[in-house]
C-alpha positions in Angstrom: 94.4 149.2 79.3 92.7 151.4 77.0 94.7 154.3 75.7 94.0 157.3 73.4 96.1 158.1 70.7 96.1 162.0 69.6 97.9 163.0 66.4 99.4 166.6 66.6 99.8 169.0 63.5 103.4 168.7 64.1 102.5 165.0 63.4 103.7 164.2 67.1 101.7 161.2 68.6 100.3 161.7 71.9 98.9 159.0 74.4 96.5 159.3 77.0 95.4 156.7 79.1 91.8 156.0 79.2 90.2 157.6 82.6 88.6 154.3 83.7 92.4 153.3 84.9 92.4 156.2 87.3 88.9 155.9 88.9 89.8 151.7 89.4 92.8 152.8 91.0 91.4 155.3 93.4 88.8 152.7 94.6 91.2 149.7 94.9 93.6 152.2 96.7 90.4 153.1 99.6 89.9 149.0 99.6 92.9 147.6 100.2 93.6 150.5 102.9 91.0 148.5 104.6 92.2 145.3 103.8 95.9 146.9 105.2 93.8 147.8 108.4 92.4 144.2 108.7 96.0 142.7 108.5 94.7 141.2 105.6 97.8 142.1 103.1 101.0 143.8 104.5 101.6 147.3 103.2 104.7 146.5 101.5 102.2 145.1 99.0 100.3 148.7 98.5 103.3 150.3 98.4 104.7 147.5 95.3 101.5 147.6 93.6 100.8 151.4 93.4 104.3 152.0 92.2 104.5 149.5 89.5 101.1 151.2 88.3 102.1 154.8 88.6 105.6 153.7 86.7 103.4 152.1 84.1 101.4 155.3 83.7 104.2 157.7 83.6 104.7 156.8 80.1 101.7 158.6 78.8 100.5 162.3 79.1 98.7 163.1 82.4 101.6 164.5 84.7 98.7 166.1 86.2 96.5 163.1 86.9 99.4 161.2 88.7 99.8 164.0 91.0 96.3 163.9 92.0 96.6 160.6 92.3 100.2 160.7 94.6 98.1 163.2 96.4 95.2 160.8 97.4 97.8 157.9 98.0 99.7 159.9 100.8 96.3 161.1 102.3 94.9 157.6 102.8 99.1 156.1 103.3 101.0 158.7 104.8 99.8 158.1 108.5 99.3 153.8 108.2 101.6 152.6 111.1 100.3 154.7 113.3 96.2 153.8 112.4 97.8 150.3 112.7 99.2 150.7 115.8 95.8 152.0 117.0 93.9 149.4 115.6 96.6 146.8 117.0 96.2 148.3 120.6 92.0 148.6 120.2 91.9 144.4 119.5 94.4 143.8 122.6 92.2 145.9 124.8 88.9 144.1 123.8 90.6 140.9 124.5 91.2 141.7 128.6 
C-alpha cells in the first residue's frame, strides 16, 4: 500500500493513504456485489473483507474518505437479503 508521509511545522508526521486504495476498493466492492448476487461468495465474506480494510485504513488521515466510502458500502449492502431473496425467487420461477 502506498502511503504519503506529510511533515507538519510542529514536526508532527502525518499519513495519507495513497488514493489508488480507495478507487480499488470501490470497484471490488460493485464486483463482488455481483458475485454476492450470483451465490458465488456468501456475504459474510464482504462484510469480513471490507472491515478488515476499513480497520486497516483507520490508522491514517482520511476520516472523510472512509465515510464516503461507509456510505457507498451501505448503498450497494444495506438492502442484500432482500435483492437475494428476489433473485432466489426469479431462478425458482424460471425453473417451473
Amino acid at each position: 500500500m502506498n502511503v504519503r508521509y506529510i511533515l507538519t511545522e510542529t514536526g508532527h508526521i502525518v499519513k495519507i493513504p495513497d488514493k489508488k486504495n480507495f478507487t480499488r476498493m470501490r470497484r471490488k466492492l460493485k464486483k463482488l456485489k455481483q458475485k454476492v448476487l450470483d451465490n458465488e461468495i456468501p456475504f459474510s465474506y464482504v462484510e469480513e473483507m471490507y472491515s478488515s480494510w476499513r480497520g486497516n485504513m483507520k490508522r491514517f488521515d482520511c476520516y472523510r474518505s472512509l465515510k464516503r466510502m461507509d456510505t457507498l458500502y451501505n448503498e450497494l449492502y444495506s438492502n442484500i437479503e432482500e435483492e437475494l431473496n428476489e433473485v432466489r425467487s426469479n431462478k425458482t420461477g424460471q425453473r417451473k
